[in-house]
C-alpha positions as CSV (number, residue, x, y, z in Angstrom):
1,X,11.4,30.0,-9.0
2,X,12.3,29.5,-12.7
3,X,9.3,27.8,-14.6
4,X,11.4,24.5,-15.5
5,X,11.9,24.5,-11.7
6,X,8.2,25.0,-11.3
7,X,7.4,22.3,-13.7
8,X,9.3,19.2,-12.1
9,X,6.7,19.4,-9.1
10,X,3.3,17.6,-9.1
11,X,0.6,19.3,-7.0
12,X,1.0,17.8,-3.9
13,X,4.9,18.4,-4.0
14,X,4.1,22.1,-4.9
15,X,1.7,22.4,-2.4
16,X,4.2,21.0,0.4
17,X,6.7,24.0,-1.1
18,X,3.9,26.2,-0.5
19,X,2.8,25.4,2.8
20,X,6.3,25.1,4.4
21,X,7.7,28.4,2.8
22,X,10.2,27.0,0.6
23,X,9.1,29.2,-2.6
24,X,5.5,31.8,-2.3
25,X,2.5,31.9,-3.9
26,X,3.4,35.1,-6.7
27,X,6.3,33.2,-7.6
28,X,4.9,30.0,-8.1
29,X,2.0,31.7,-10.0
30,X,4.7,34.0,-11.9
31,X,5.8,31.0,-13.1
32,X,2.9,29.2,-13.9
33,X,2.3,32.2,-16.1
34,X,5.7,32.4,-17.9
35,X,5.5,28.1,-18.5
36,X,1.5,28.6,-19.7
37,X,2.7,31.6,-22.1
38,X,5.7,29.3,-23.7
39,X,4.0,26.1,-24.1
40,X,0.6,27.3,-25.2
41,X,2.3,29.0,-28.4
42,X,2.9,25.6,-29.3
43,X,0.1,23.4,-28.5
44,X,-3.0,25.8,-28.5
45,X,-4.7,24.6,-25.7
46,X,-6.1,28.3,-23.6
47,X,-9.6,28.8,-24.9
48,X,-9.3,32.5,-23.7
49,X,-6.1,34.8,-22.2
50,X,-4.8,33.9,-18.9
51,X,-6.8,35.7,-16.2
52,X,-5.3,39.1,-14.9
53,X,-5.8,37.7,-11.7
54,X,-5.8,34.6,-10.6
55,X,-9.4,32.8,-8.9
56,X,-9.2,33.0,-4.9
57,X,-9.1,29.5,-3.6
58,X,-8.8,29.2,0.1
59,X,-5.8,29.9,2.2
60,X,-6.0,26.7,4.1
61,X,-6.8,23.9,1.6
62,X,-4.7,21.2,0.6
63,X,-3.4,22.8,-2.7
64,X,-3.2,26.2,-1.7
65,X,-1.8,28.1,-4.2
66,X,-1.1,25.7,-6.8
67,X,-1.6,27.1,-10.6
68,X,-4.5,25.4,-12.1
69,X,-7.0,25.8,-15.2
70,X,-10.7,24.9,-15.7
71,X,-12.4,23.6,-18.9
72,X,-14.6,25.2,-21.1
73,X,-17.2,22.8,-20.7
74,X,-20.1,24.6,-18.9
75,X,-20.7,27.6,-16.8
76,X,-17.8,26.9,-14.3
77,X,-16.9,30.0,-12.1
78,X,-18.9,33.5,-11.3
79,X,-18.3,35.9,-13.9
80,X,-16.1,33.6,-16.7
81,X,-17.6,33.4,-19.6
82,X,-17.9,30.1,-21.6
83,X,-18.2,28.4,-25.2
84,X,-18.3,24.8,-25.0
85,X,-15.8,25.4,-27.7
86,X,-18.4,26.8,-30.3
87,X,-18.6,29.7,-32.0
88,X,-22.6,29.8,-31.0
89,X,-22.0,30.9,-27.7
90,X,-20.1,33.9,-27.7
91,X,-20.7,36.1,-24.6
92,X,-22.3,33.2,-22.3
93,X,-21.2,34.1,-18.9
94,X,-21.5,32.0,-15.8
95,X,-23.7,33.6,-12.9
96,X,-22.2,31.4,-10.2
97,X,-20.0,29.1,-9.6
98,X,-20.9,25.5,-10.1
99,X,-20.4,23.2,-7.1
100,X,-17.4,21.3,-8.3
101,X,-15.7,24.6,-9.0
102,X,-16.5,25.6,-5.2
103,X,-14.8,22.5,-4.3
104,X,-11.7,23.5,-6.5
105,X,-11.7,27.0,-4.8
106,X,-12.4,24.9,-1.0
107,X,-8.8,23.0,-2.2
108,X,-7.0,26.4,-2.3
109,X,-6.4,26.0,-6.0
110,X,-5.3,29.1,-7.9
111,X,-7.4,29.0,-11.7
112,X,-5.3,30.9,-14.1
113,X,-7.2,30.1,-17.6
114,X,-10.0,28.2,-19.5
115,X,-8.6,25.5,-21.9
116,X,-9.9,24.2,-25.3
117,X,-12.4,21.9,-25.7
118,X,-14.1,20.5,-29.0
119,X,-17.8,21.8,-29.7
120,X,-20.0,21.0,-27.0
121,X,-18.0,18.4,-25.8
122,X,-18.9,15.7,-28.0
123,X,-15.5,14.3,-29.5
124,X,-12.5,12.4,-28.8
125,X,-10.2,14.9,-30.9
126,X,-10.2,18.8,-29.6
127,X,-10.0,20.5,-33.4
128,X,-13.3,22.6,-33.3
129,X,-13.7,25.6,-35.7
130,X,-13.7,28.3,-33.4
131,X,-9.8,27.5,-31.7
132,X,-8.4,25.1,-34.0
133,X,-6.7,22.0,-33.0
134,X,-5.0,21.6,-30.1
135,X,-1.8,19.6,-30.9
136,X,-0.3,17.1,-28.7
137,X,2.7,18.1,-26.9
138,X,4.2,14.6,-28.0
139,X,4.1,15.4,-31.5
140,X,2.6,18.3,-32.8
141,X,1.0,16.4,-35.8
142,X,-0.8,14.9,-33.5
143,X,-4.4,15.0,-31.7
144,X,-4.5,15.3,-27.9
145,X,-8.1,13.1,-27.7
146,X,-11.0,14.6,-26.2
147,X,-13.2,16.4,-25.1
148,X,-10.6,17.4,-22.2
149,X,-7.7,18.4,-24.7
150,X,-6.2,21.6,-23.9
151,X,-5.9,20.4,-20.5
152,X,-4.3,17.2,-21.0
153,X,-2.2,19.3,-23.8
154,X,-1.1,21.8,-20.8
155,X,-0.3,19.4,-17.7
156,X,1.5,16.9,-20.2
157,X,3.7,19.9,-21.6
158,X,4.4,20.9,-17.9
159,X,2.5,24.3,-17.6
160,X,0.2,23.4,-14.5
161,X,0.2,20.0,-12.5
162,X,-3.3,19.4,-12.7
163,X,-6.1,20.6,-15.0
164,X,-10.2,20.0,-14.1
165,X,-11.4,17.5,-16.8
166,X,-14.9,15.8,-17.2
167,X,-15.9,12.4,-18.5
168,X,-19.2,11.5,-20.3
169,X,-17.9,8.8,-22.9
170,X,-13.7,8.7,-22.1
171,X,-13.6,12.8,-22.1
172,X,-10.7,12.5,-19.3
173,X,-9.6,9.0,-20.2
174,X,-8.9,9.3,-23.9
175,X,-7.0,12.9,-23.5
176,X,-4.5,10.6,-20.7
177,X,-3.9,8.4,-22.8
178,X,-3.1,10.9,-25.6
179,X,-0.8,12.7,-23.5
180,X,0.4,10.2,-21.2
181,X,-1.5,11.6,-18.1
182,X,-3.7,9.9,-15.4
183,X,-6.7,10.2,-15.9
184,X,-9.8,9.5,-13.3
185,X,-13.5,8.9,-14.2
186,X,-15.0,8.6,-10.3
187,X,-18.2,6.4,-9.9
188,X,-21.5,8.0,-10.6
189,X,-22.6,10.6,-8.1
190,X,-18.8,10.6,-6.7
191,X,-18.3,14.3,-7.5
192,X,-21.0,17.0,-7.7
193,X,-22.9,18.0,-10.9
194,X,-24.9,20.8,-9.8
195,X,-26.8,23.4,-9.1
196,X,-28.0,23.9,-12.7
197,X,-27.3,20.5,-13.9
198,X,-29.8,17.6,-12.6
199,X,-27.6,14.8,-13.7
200,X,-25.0,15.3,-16.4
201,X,-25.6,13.6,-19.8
202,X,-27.9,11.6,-18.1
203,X,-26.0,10.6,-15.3
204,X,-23.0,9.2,-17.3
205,X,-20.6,12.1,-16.7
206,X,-18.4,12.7,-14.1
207,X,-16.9,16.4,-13.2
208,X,-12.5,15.0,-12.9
209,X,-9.1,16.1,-13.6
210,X,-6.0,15.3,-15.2
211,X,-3.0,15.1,-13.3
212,X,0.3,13.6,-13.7
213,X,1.0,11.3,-10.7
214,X,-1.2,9.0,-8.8
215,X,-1.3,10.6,-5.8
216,X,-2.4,14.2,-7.0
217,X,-5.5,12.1,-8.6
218,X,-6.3,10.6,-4.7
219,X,-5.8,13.5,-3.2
220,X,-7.5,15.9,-5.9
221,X,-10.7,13.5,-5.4
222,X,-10.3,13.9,-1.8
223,X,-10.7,17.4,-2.2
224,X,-14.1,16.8,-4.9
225,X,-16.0,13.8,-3.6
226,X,-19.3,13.8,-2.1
227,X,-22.9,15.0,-3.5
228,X,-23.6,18.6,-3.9
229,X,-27.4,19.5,-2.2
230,X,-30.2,17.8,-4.8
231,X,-27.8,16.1,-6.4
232,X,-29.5,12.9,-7.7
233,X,-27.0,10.3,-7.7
234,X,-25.0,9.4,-4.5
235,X,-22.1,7.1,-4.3
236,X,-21.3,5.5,-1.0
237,X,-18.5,7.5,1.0
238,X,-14.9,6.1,0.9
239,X,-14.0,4.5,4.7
240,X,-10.4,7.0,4.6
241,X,-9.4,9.4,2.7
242,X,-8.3,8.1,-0.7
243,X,-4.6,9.7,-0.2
244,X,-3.9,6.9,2.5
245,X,-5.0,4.4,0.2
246,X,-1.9,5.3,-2.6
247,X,0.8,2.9,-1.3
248,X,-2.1,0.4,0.5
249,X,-1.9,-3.6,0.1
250,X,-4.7,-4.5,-2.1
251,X,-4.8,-7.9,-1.2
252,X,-4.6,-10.4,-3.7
253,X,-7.1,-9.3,-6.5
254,X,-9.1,-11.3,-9.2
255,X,-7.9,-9.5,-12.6
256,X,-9.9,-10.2,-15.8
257,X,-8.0,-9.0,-19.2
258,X,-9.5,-8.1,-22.6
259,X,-7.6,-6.6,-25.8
260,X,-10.7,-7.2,-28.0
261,X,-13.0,-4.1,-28.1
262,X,-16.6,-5.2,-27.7
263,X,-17.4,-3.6,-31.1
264,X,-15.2,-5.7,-33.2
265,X,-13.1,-2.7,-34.4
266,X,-9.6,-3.9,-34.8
267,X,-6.9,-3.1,-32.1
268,X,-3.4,-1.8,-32.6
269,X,-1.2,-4.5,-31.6
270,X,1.4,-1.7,-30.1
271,X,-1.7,-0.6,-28.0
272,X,-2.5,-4.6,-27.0
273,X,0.6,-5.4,-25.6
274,X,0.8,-2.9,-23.0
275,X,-2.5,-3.8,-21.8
276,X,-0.9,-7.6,-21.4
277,X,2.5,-6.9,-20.1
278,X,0.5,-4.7,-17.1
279,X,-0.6,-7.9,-16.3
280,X,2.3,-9.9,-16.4
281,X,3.7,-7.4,-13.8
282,X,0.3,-8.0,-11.3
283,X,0.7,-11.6,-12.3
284,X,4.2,-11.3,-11.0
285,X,3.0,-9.4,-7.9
286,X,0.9,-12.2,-7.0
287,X,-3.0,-11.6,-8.3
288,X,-4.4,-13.9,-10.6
289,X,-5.4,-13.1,-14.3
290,X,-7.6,-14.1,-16.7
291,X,-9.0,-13.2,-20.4
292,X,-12.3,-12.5,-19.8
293,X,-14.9,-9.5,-21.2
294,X,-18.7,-9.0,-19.8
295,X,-20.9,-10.3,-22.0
296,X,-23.3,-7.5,-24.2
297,X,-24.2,-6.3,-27.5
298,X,-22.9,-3.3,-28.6
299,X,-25.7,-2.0,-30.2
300,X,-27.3,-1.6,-26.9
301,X,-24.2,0.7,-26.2
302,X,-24.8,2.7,-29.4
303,X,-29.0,2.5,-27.7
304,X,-27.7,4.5,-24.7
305,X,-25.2,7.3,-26.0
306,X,-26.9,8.4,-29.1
307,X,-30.5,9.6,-28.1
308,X,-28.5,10.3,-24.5
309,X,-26.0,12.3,-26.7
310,X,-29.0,14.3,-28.6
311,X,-31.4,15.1,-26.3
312,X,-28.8,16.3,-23.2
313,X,-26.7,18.5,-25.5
314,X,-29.8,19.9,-27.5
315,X,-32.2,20.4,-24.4
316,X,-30.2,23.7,-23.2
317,X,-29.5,24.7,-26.6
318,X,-33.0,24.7,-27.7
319,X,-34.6,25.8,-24.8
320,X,-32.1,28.8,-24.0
321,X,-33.9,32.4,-24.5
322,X,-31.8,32.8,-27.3
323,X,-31.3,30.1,-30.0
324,X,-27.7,29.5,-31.4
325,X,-27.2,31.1,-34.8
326,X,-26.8,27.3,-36.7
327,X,-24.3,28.8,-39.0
328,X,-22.3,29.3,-36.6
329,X,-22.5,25.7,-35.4
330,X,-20.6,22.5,-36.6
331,X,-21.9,20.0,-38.7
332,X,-22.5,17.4,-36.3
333,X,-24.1,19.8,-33.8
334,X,-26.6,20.9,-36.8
335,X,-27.4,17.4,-37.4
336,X,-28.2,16.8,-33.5
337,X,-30.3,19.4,-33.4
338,X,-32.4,18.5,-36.4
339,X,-32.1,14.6,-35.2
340,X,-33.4,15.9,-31.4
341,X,-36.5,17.4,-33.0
342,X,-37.6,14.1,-34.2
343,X,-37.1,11.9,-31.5
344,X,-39.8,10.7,-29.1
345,X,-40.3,9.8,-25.7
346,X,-40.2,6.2,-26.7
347,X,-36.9,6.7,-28.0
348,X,-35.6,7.9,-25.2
349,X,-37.9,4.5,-22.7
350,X,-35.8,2.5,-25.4
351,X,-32.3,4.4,-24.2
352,X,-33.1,3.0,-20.7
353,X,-33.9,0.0,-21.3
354,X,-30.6,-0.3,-23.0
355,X,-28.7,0.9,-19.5
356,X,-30.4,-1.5,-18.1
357,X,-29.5,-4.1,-20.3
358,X,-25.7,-3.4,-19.7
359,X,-25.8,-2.3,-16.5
360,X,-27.1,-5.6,-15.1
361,X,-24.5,-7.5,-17.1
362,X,-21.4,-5.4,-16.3
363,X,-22.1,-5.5,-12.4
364,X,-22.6,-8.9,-12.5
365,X,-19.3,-9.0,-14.8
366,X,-17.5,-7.4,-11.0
367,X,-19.0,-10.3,-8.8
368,X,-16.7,-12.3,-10.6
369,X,-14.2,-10.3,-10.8
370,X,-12.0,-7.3,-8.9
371,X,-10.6,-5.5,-12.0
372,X,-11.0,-5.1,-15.9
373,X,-7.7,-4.4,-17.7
374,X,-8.3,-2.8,-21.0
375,X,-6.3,-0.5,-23.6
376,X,-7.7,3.2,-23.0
377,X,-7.6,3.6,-27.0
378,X,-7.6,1.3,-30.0
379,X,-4.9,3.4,-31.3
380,X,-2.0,5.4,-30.8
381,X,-3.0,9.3,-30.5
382,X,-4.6,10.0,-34.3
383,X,-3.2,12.6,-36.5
384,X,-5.1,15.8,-37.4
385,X,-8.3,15.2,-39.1
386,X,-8.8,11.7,-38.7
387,X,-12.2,12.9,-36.5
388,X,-13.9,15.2,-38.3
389,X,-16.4,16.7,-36.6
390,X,-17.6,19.3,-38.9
391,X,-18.0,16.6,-42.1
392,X,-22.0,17.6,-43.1
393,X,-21.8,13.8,-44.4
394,X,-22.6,12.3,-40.8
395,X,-25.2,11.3,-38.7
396,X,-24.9,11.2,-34.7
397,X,-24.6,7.9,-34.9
398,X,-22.2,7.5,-37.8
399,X,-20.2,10.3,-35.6
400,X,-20.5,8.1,-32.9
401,X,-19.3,4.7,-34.7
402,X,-16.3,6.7,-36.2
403,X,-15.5,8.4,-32.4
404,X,-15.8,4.6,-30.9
405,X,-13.6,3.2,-33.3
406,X,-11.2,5.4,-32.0
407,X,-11.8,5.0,-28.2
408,X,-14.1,2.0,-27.8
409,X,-13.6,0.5,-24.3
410,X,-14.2,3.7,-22.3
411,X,-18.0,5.0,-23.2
412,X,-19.0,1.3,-21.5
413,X,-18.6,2.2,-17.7
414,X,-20.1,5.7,-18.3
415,X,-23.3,3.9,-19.1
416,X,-22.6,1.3,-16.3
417,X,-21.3,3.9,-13.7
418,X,-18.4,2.1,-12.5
419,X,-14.8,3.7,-12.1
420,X,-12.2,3.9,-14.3
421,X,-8.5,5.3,-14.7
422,X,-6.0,5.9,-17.8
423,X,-2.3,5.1,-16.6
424,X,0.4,6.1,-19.0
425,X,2.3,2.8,-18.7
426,X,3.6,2.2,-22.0
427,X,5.1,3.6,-25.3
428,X,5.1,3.2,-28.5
429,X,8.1,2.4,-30.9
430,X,7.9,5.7,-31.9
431,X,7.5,7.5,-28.6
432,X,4.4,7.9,-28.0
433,X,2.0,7.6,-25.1
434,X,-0.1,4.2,-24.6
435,X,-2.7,4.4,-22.1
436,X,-3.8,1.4,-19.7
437,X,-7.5,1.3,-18.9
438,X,-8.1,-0.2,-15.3
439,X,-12.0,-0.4,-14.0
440,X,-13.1,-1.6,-10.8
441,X,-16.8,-2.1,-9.1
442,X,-18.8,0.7,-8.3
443,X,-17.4,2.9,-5.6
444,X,-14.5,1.3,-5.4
445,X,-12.1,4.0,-6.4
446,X,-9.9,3.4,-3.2
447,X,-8.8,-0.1,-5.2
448,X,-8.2,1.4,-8.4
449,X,-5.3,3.8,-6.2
450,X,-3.8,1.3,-4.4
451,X,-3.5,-0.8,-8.1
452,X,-2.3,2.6,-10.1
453,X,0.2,3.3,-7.0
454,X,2.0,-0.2,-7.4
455,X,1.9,0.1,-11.5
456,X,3.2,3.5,-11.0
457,X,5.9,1.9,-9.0
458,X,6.5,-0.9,-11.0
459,X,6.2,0.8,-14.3
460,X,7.2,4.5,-13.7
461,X,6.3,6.9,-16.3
462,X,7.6,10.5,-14.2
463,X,10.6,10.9,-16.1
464,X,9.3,10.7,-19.4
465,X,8.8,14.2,-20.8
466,X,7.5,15.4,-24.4
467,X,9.4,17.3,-26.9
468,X,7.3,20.0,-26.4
469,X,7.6,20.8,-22.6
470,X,8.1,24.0,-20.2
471,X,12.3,24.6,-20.5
């Protein structure tokens, strides 16, 4: 198998190959390697060399075989050694796998590499000091959002089908819309979290992927969902297996419509429009559509993510038995930790009553209605630079305002818990990728893939391929 062979397949087509015998398992990973190897020259998004051997993943699951790459996010898998892209934590090795990388190895997938990640996470551009930017296959001047980059970066540019992402403000959203990817953030306690991890950022983030078609999202979260032992969240089970409901008749669906991000930042009218024409096509599938927005106050979103943003990322970093060296640290990162050491418990009784706030108002919002059609991003995909994480002139919250203006309509149903998925369903004059945002009630991913599966239909986005992609 020739890697541009390789790279026409999305995982569940390569893992038919696989499972019939129309190509093995060392060639398809021989290949992986080669189309990782050309690719990442270009778009910098490995955070270490490819493994010498790839991770076992089981003989018998569903995507047996099929190359795949983890983020360097957290301690992921026994004996790999992660960053969270800083230079901090050199030599930080995992001691065990977490759960949702036991569910990757349970789903037979073969992890080749670690990909790039800005520090700790906290960004919607992946430039951090210690890799430098990862550049968006679609134009190299380009950002690839955040904080799953180098994966997006990768499965756009062709060099695996699927890449494990995670979501605590748009992390796998923003990257798809970048890249032109789908990108899934499950309902809280849909996927596991644990052992060593209570509740991720506070419950707002979500272990995901990125993946090119619809159907390797369904089945990928086939593979993942369901709580780990302890885990503190627990979303109600689907009724069938969420592969069977790509291709299922939603029924006709109450669609509400907003272009206006709830913070007043202004919206790129190339970005709008897409976001309205998807519409027009499930107007002209026969759902009814309306302009409508839950009603809340920004601020209290700004309430919930910045002491949520301090305390969960400078917790393990101040407790750990050795302290980071904090010249070795970003700007933003120093700033959190000094910020962290001055906040109070009531801060942090304030932060909740702030969820509260918007989490009453936003399911209430879905009684009304079945979906919420949003732009992922207020923009196209930003140039180099235009986040700058390591500026010493910011507070979190100024990092924060400056990283919503960017992506504003995604950190809302993080704090709310409800599902969401980027589809790449539009372009811009220029070529570039324009994501669609689509939400739906809690637990009620199974609608959001029978929605994405007509749009993919109806809009198809498979044969559109970067300049930079595996040849």
């Amino acid at each position: 198998m020739k890697p541009q062979e390789y790279a026409e397949f999305d995982a569940t087509g390569l893992a038919r190959a696989l499972r019939v015998g129309e190509v093995g398992r060392a060639e398809v990973e021989e290949a992986a390697r080669e189309a990782l190897e050309s690719v990442n020259s270009e778009v910098n998004g490995l955070a270490l060399p490819l493994f010498a051997e790839a991770l076992a993943g089981s003989p018998d699951g569903p995507f047996a075989g099929v190359p795949f790459l983890i983020k360097d996010s957290a301690p992921m898998a026994e004996g790999v050694p992660f960053s969270l892209g800083s230079r901090a934590l050199r030599g930080v090795t995992a001691r065990h796998d977490s759960d949702v990388m036991g569910r990757f190895r349970a789903a037979g997938l073969a992890t080749l590499g670690v990909t790039t990640v800005p520090e700790m996470g906290l960004s919607f551009s992946t430039e951090p000091v210690r890799y430098g930017p990862t550049r968006n296959p679609w134009d190299l001047t380009r950002g690839v959002g955040g904080s799953s980059g180098g994966a997006a970066a990768l499965v756009a540019a062709g060099a695996v089908p699927v890449a494990h992402g995670n979501d605590g403000a748009g992390s796998v959203r923003v990257p798809a819309s970048c890249c032109g990817l789908v990108g899934l953030k499950p309902s809280r306690g849909r996927t596991p979290c644990g052992p060593d991890i209570g509740e991720a950022f506070f419950g707002m983030a979500c272990e995901s992927a990125l993946t090119r078609t619809v159907r390797d999202s369904a089945r990928l979260l086939d593979a993942l969902q369901g709580p780990g032992v302890g885990d503190k969240y627990t979303a109600p089970p689907p009724a069938r297996p969420y592969a069977e409901e790509v291709g299922a008749d939603p029924g006709r669906l109450r669609v509400a419509v907003t272009t206006r991000a709830w913070s007043g930042v202004p919206v790129d009218p190339e970005v709008a429009v897409v976001a309205v024409e998807v519409c027009g096509v499930l107007a002209r599938m026969g759902h009814e559509i309306g302009e409508a927005t839950p009603a809340l106050d920004w601020e209290d979103v700004l309430g919930v993510t910045v002491p949520f943003g301090v305390i969960s990322t400078a917790a393990p970093l101040l407790n750990a038995p050795r302290r980071p060296d904090p010249a070795l640290l970003e700007a933003v990162t120093r700033r959190l930790l000094e910020e962290a050491g001055r906040m109070t418990a009531l801060d942090l009784a304030a932060a909740f009553d702030a969820q509260n706030r918007l989490s009453r108002s936003v399911w209430a919002f879905f009684t009304r209605y079945d979906l919420l059609v949003t732009p992922t991003l207020a923009g196209l995909p930003a140039p180099h630079g235009t986040l700058r994480y390591d500026d010493p002139g910011h507070t979190f919250r100024s990092w924060q305002e400056s990283m919503f203006a960017y992506g504003p309509f995604t950190a809302l149903f993080n704090v709310t818990g409800q599902p969401a998925i980027s589809l790449p369903l539009g372009q811009s004059q220029g070529g570039l990728p324009v994501g669609v945002q689509i939400v739906a009630p809690y637990g009620r991913e199974d609608l959001l893939f029978r929605v994405a599966a007509l749009l993919e239909e109806a809009m198809p986005w498979r044969d559109r391929v970067p300049p930079v992609f595996v040849r």
